[in-house]
C-alpha positions in Angstrom: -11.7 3.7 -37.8 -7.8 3.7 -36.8 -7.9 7.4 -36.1 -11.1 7.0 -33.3 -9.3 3.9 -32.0 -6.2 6.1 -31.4 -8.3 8.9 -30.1 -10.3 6.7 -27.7 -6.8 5.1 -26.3 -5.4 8.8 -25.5 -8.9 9.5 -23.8 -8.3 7.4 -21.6 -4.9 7.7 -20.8 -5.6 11.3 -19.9 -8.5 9.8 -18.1 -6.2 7.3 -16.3 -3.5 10.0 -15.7 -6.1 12.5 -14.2 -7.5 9.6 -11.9 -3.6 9.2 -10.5 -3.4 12.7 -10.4 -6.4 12.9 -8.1 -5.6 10.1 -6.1 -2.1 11.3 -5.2 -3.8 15.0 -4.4 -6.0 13.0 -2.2 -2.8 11.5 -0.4 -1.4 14.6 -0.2 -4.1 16.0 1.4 -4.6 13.4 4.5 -0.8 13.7 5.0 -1.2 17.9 5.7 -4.3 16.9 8.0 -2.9 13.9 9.8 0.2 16.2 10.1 -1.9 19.2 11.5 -3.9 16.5 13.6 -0.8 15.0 15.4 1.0 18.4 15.6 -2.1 19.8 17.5 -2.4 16.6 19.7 1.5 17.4 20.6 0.6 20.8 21.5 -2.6 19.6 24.2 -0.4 16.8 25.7 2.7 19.3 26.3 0.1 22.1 27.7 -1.5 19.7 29.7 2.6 18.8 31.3 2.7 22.9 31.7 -0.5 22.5 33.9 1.0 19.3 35.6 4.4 21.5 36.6 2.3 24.5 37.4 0.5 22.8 39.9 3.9 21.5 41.0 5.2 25.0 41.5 1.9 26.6 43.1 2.7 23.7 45.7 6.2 24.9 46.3 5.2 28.5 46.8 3.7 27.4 50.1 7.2 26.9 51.4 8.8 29.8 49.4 6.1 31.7 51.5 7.0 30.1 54.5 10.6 31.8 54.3 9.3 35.4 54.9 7.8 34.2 57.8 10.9 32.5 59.2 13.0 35.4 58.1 15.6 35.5 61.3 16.6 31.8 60.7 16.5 29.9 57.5 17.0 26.3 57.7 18.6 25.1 54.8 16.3 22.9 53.8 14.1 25.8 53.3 16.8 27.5 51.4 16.7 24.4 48.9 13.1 24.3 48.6 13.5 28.0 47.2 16.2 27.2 44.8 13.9 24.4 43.7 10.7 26.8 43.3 13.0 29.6 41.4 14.5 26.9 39.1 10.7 25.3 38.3 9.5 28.7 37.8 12.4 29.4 35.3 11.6 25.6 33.9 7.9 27.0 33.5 8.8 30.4 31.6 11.1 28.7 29.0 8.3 25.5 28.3 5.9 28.5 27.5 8.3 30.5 25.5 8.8 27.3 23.0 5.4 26.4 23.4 4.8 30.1 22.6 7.0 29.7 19.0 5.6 26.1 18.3 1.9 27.0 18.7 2.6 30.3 16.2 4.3 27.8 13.7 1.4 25.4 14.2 -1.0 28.5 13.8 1.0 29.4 10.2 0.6 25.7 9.5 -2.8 25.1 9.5 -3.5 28.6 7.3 -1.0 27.5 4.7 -2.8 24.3 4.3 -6.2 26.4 4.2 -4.7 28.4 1.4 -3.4 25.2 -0.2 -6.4 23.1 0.0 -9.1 25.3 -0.9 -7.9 25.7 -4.7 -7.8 21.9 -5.3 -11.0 21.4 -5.6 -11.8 19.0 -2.2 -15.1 18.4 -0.2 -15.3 21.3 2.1 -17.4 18.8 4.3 -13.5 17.1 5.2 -11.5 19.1 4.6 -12.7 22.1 6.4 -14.0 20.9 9.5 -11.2 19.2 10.5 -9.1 22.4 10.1 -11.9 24.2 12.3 -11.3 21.6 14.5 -7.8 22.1 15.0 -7.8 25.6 15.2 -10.7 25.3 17.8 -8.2 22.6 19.4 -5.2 25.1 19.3 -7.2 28.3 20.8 -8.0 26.3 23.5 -4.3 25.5 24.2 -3.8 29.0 23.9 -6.1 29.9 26.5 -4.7 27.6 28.5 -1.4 28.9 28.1 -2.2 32.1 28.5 -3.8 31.1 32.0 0.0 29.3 32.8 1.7 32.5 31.6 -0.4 34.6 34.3 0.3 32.5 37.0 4.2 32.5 35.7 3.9 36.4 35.9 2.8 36.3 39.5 5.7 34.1 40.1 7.9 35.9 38.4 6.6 39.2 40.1 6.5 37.4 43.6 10.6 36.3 42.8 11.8 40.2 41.7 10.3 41.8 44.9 11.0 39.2 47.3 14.7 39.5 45.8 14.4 43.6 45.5 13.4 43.7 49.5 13.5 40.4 51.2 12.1 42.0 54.7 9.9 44.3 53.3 6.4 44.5 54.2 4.7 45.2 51.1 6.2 42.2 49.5 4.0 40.5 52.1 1.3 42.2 51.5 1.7 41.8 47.5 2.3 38.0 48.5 -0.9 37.7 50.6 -2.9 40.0 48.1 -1.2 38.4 45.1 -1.4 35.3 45.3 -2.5 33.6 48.9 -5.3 36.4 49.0 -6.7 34.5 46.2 -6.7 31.2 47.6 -6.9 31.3 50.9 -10.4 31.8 51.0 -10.4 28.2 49.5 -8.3 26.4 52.0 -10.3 27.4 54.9 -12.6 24.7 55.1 -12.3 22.8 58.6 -15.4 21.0 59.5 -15.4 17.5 59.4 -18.3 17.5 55.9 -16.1 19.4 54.3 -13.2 17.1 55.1 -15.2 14.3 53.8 -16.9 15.6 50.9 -13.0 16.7 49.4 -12.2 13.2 49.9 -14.9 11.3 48.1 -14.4 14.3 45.7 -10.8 12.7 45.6 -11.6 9.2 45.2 -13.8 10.2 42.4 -11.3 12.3 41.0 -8.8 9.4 41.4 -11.1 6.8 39.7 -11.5 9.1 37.1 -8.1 9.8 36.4 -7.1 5.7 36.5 -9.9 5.3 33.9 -8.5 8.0 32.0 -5.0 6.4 32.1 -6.9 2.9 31.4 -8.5 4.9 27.7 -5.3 6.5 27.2 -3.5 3.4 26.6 -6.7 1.7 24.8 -6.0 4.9 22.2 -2.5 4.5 21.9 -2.8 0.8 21.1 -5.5 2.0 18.5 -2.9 4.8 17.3 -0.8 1.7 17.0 -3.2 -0.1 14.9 -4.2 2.3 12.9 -0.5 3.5 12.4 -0.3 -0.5 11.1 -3.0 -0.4 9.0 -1.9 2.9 7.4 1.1 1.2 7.0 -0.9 -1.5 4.7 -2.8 0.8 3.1 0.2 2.5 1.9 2.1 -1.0 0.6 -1.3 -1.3 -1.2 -1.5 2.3 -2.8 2.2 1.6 -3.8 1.0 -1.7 -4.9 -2.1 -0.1 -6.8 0.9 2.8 -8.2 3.0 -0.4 -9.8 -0.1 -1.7 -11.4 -1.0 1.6 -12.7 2.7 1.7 -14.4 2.7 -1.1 -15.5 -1.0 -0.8 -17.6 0.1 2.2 -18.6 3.5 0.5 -20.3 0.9 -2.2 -21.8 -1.5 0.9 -23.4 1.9 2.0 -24.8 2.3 -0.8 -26.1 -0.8 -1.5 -27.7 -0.2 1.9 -28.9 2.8 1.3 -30.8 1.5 -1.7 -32.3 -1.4 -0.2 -33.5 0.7 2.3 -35.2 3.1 -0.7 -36.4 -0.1 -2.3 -37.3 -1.5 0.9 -39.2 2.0 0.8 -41.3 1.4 -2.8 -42.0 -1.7 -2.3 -43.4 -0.8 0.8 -45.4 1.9 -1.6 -47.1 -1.2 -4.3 -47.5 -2.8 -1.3 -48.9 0.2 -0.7 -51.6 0.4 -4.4 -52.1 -3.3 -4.6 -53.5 -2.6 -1.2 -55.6 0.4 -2.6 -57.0 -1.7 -6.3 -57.6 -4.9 -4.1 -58.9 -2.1 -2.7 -61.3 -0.5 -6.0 -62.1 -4.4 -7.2 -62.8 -5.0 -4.2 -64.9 -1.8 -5.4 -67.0 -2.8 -8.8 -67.0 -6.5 -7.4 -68.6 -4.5 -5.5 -70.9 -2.7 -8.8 -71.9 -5.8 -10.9 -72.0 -7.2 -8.2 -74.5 -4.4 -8.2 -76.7 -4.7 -12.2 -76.0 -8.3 -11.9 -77.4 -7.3 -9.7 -80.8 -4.7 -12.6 -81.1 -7.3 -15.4 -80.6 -9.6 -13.3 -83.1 -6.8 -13.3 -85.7 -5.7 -16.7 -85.6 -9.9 -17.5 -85.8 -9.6 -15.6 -88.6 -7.0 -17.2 -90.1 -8.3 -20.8 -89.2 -11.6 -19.6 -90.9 -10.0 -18.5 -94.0 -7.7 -21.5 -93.5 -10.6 -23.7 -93.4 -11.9 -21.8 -96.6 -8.7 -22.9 -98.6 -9.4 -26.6 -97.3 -12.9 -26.5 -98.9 -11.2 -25.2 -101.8 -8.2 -27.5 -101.7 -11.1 -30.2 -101.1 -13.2 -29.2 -104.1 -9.8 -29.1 -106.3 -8.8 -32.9 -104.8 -12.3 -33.8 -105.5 -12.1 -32.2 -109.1 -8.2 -33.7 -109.4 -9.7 -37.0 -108.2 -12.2 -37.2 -110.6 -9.7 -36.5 -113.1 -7.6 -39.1 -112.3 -10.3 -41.4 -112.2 -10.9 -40.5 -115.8 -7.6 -40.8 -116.2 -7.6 -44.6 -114.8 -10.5 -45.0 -116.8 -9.6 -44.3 -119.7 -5.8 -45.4 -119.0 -7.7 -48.8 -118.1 -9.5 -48.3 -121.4 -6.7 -47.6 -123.3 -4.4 -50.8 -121.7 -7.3 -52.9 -122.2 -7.2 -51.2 -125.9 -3.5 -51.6 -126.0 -3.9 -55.4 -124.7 -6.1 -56.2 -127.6 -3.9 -54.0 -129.6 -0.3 -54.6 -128.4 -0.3 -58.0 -126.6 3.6 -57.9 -127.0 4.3 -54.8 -124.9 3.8 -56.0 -121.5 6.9 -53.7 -120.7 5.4 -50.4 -121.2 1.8 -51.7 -119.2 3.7 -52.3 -116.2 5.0 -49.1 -116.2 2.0 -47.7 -116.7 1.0 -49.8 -113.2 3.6 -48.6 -111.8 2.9 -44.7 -112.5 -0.6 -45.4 -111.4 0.0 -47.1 -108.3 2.5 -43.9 -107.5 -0.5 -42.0 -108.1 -2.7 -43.6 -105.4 0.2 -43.7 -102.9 0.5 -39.9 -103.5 -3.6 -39.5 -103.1 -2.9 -41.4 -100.0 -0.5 -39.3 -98.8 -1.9 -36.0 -99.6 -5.3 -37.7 -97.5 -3.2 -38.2 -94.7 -1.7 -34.7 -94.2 -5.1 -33.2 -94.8 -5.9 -35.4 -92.1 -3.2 -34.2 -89.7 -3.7 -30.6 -90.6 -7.5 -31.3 -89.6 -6.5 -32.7 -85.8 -3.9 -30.0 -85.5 -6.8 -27.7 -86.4 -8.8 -28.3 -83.8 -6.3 -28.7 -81.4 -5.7 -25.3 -81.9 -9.4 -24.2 -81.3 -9.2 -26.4 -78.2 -6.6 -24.8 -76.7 -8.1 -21.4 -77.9 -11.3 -22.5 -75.8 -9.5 -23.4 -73.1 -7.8 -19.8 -73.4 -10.9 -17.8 -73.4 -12.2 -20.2 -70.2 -8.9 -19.2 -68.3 -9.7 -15.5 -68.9 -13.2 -15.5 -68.1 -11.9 -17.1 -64.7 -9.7 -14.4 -64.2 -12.1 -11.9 -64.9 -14.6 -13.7 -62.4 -11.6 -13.6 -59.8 -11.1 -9.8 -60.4 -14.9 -9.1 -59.9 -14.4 -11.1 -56.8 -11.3 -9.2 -55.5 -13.1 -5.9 -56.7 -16.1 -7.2 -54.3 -14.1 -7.9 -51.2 -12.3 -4.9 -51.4 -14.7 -2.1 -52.1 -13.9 0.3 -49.6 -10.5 0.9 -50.7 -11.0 0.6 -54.8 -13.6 3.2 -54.7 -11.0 5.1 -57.1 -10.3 2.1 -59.0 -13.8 1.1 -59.5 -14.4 4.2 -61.8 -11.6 2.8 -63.4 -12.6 -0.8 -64.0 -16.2 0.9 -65.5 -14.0 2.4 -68.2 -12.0 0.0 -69.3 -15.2 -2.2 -69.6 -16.3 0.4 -71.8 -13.3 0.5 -73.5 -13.8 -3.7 -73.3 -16.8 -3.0 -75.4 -16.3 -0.7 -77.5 -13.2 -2.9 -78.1 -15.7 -6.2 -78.5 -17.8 -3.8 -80.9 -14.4 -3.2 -83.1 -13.5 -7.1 -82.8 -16.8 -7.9 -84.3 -16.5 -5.2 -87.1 -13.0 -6.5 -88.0 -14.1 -10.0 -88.1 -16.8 -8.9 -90.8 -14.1 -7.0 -92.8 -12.1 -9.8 -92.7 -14.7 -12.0 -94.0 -15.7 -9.8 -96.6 -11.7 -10.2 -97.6 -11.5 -13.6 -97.1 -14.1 -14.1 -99.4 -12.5 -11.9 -101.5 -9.2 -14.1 -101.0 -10.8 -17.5 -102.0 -9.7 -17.1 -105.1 -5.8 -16.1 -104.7 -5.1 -20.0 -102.9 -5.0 -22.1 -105.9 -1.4 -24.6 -105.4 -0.4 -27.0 -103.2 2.9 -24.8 -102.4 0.4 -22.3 -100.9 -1.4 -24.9 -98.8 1.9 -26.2 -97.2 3.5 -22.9 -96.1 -0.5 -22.2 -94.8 0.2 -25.1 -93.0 3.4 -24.5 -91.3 2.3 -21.0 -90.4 -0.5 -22.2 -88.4 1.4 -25.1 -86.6 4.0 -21.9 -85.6 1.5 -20.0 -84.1 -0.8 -22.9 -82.6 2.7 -23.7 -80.7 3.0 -19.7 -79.8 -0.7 -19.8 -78.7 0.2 -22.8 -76.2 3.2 -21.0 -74.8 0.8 -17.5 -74.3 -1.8 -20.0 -72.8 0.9 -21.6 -70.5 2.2 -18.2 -69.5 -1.8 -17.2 -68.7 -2.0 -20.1 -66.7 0.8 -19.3 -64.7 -0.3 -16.0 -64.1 -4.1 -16.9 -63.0 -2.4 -19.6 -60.2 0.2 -16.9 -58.9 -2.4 -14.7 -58.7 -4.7 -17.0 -56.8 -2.2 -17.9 -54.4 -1.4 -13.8 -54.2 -4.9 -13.6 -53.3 -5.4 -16.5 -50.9 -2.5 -14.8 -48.9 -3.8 -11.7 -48.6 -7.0 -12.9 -47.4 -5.1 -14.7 -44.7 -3.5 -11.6 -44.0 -6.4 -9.7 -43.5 -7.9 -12.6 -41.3 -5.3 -12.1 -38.9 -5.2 -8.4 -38.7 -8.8 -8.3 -37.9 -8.4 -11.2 -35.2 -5.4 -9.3 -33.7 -7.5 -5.8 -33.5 -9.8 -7.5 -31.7 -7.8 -9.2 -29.1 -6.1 -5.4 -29.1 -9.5 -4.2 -28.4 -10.6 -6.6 -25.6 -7.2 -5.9 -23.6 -8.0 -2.5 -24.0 -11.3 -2.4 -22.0 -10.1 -5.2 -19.5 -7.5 -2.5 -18.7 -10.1 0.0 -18.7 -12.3 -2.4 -15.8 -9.2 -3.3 -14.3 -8.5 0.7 -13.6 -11.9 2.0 -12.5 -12.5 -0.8 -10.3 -8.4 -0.1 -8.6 -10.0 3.4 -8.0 -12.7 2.5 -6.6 -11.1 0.4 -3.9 -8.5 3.3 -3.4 -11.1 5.8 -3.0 -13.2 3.7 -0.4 -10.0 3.2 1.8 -9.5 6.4 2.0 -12.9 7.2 2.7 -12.4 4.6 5.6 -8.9 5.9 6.7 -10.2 9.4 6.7 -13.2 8.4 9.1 -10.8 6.6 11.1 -8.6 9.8 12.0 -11.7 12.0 12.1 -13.0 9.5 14.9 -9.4 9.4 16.7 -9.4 13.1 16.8 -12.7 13.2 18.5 -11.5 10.4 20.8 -8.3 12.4 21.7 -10.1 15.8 21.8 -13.0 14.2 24.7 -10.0 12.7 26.7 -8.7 15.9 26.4 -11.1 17.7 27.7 -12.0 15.1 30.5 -8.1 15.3 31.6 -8.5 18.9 31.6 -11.8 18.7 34.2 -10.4 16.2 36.3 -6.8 18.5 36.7 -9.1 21.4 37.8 -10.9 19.2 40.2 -7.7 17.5 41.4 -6.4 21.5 41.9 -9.3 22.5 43.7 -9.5 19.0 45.6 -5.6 19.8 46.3 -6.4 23.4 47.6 -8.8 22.4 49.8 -6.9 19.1 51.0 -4.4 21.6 52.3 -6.1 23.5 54.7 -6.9 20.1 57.0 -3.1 19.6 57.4 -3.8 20.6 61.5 -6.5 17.8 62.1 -4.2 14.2 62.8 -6.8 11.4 62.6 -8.1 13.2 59.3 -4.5 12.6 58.1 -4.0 9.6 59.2 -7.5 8.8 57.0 -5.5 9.8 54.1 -2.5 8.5 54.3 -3.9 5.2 54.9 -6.1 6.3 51.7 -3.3 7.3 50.2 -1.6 3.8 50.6 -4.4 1.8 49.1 -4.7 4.2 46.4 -1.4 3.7 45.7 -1.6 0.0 46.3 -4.6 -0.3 43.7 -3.0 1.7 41.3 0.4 -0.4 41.0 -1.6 -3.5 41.3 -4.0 -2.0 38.3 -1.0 -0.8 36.4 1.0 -4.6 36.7 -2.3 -6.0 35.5 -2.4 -4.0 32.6 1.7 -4.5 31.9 1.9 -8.1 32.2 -2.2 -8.0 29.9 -1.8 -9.7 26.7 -3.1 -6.8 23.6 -1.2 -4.3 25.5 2.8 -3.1 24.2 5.5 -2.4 27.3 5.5 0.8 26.4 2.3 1.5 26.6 2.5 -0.2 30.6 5.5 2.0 31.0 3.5 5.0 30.6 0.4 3.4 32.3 3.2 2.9 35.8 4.7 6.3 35.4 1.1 8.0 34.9 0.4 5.9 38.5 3.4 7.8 40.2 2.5 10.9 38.9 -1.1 10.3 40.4 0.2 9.0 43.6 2.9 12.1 43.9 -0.4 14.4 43.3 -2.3 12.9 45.8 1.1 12.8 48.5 1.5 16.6 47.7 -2.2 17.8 48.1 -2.8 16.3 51.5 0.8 16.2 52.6 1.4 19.9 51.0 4.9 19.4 50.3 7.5 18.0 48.2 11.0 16.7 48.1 13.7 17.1 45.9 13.1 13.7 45.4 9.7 14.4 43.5 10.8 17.5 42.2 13.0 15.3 40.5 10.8 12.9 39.0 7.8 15.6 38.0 10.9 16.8 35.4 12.0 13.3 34.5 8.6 12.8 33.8 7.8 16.0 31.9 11.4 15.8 30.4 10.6 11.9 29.4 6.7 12.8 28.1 8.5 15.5 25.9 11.0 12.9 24.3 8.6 10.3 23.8 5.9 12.9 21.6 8.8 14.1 19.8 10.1 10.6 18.7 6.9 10.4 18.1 6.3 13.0 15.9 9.3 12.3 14.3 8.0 8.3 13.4 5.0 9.2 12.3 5.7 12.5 10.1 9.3 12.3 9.0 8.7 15.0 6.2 
């Protein structure tokens, strides 16, 4: 039973330590994907900058154009507006380049965690769609860079032969073939539907883009919260880890007291052998007790013979003496008549015959005493063979309890009752010789001298009888108490291998139902990211519509820069757009549920906007917003990589 205890508590601390194995593969495995997740998010927001300085530069190439034209005389604000289209254009190349090297290493990324994840044995429901979807996420990004990198080539190209031959004609015509062939057929639009179809194409696009802005900083407070949650999640797995530990140290422990426990009871075990030895001694004893007890019955019995005979000869001595006093009686009365003068010698004859009776008297009395101490004797004999029988009840008793272990000494105990009875059967044989002899003997007990040492024989061994009978006394109560502790013993093993036992499967409960909940979180976590993906991937892609529209909107926009009420339309439009955009974007950074930061990015997404709008009617820019479109771009990159960095620090 100890050996399939001890088997059972391994089982399950290899099941245990398989469960924790599982559970921290399962960690590992949402860290690789929510690692992958927000790498690949990184990668669309910094191609969707890319797109936003693109745009930027496609607006300064009007004016970098405009410098052919104007070839005699360059102003030199003209001459600035180059140097800030070559150095945006040289911006552009070296974004792609490391966007180039990042998007390879994200690419390597995502196949090492194929390769790693598909031998561990996970759901390839999870596990491999969201890897699809990231590299469904990344080719577009590629395609979308791919689409920046041609556009960077035309610039490029447009830069090297402007530079080769400033004046030359077939730079102009690559310029108008290149690049304005393509798109002027899009900014000739000059009726007045037109005019107003591209700006309710513009509010719409506008609205769109605000409400964009307005779910952008929803899922960034929701990035937040999860991030917090996470967070929790991971104080409770760490929490769930430290109770794990600390079960484990208490099956350890139960462990090494069973095995403390199993010695224990193997020196129990060697305590009873050594006590079912020192009862087979004490049997031993009690036999040789018994041939003792036989003996000295023996003796009483012939003993008891002599006292008949010693009674027959005082009965035949009596009746002599009281011939004797008869006729002595006879003869004093004789002498009386005869010799009345010799009173002298009558009194002495008194006087013998009175020393007579006191000497009948006396020999009376002894018998007597001899006759008490006699049965005295037998008495404590008695009480002898009633102690031993109690013993022997008490052994079947311990035999009884403890069958399972004497199985050996069982076969043993059947023997030496054989041996018991073929010892009785020798006993009773003896006793028969020795009354054949002691009949035989009657006749060699014939004195008084004989009787007396007979006597003081027997009163030697009665007291050697009472000192064997006290030492088997002792015995019988130092065995019972021997016995009494070893039940008590026993009683508290038993109770202490069951309160073993019900820790045991209150761990066991304890440590399925701590999986459980850990598995079910991460079930919930797990949906949580796949649904924030999703999220991220639709805003994505609705960003990505409204920048084409907001291009096309902005190519068309510039081809009514001639028409002076039209503009004036806009830039009144333009001013209440940018009125009800600062007013939305104070509202939502003074909104209670909202972070500063995320009201910081809310403003600077509204200036961004506002800039776009200013440069597609207006179909220029400053320095100034030069400036600000790479703060902006230079700030957006910071922020994801601080980002990155918080959230993944491996």
């Amino acid at each position: 039973m100890a050996a399939e205890d001890d088997h059972h508590d391994f089982c399950s601390i290899k099941d245990m330590l398989a469960s924790g194995d599982r559970i921290s593969e399962i960690g590992n495995t949402v860290e690789v994907l929510t690692k992958i997740e927000l790498e690949v998010a990184y990668c669309s927001e910094k191609v969707l900058n890319l797109d936003i300085l693109l745009m930027n530069v496609a607006s300064q190439l009007t004016d970098y154009e405009a410098l052919e034209v104007e070839a005699a005389f360059i102003p030199p604000d003209k001459v600035e507006k180059a140097f800030e289209f070559d150095m945006l254009s040289g911006i552009l190349d070296s974004e792609l380049e490391e966007l180039d090297s990042f998007m390879r290493y994200l690419q390597a990324e995502i196949m090492d965690a194929r390769r790693r994840l598909q031998p561990s044995g996970h759901p390839e429901a999870q596990v491999g769609e969201k890897l699809r979807d990231a590299e469904e996420s990344l080719k577009q990004s590629q395609e979308q860079v791919t689409e920046i990198r041609t556009h960077s080539t035309k610039f490029e190209r447009l830069l090297a032969l402007r530079g080769k031959e400033p004046g030359n004609g077939e730079g102009e015509g690559f310029s108008d073939n290149g690049h304005v062939s393509l798109m002027g057929d899009k900014w000739k639009m000059h009726t007045v539907g037109q005019q107003r179809h591209v700006l309710q194409m513009l509010e719409k696009s506008l609205a769109r883009e605000l409400d964009l802005e307005k779910r952008l900083s929803e899922a960034r407070y929701e990035e937040e919260v999860l991030r917090l949650k996470l967070g929790l999640v991971e104080k409770e797995a760490s929490c769930a880890e430290e109770s794990m530990a600390d079960i484990l140290e208490r099956l350890f422990e139960a462990d090494n007291i069973s095995l403390v426990m199993m010695e224990i009871s193997k020196g129990l075990i060697s305590k009873l052998q050594t006590v079912q030895f020192s009862l087979n001694c004490s049997g031993l004893r009690e036999n040789e007790m018994r041939s003792k007890l036989q003996d000295s019955l023996q003796r009483l019995s012939t003993q008891e013979s002599a006292m008949q005979r010693l009674k027959a000869s005082r009965s035949e001595a009596d009746d002599l003496l009281v011939g004797q006093v008869n006729s002595l009686k006879s003869s004093l009365k004789e002498a009386e008549d005869r010799f009345a003068l010799s009173d002298s010698e009558t009194i002495a004859l008194k006087e013998e015959v009175n020393s007579l009776e006191k000497r009948l008297r006396e020999s009376d009395m002894e018998l007597l005493t001899n006759q008490e101490k006699v049965v005295e004797a037998e008495r404590r004999a008695e009480n002898a063979e009633t102690s031993c029988n109690l013993l022997a009840e008490t052994n079947m008793e311990l035999s009884k309890d403890l069958g399972s272990i004497r199985m050996v000494l069982s076969e043993k105990e059947d023997a030496l009752d054989r041996q018991r009875k073929e010892s009785d059967a020798q006993l009773k044989q003896a006793t028969a010789a020795i009354e054949a002899i002691g009949e035989q003997r009657d006749l060699l007990f014939s004195t008084v001298s004989d009787m007396e040492t007979l006597i003081k024989g027997l009163k030697a061994r009665a007291s050697e009888a009472d000192a064997i009978a006290q030492s088997a006394e002792s015995k019988c109560s130092s065995l019972t108490e021997t016995n009494s502790k070893l039940s008590v013993e026993l009683g508290s093993l038993r109770s202490r291998l069951g309160c073993l036992e019900g820790s045991l499967h209150q761990a066991e409960k304890a440590k399925m139902a701590t999986a459980k909940d850990i598995g079910v979180k991460a079930k919930f976590i797990n949906d949580l990211v796949i649904k924030l993906a999703s999220e991220r991937e639709r805003l994505q892609a609705q960003v990505s519509r409204l920048t084409t529209d907001n291009q096309a909107l902005r190519d068309s926009s510039q081809g009514i820069q001639d028409d002076g009420k039209e503009l004036g339309c806009v830039e009144s439009f333009e001013g209440s757009v940018a009125e009800s955009s600062a007013a939305d974007f104070q509202a939502e950074a003074y909104s209670p549920g909202v972070d500063d930061s995320a009201a910081a990015a809310g403003a600077a997404g509204a200036a961004l906007n506002v800039g776009a709008v200013r440069s597609i009617e207006a179909g220029l820019l400053g320095p100034k917003h030069v400036v600000v479109a790479a703060l902006v771009l230079a700030i957006s990159a910071i922020g994801v990589y601080i980002f990155q960095l918080e959230s993944c620090p491996f």
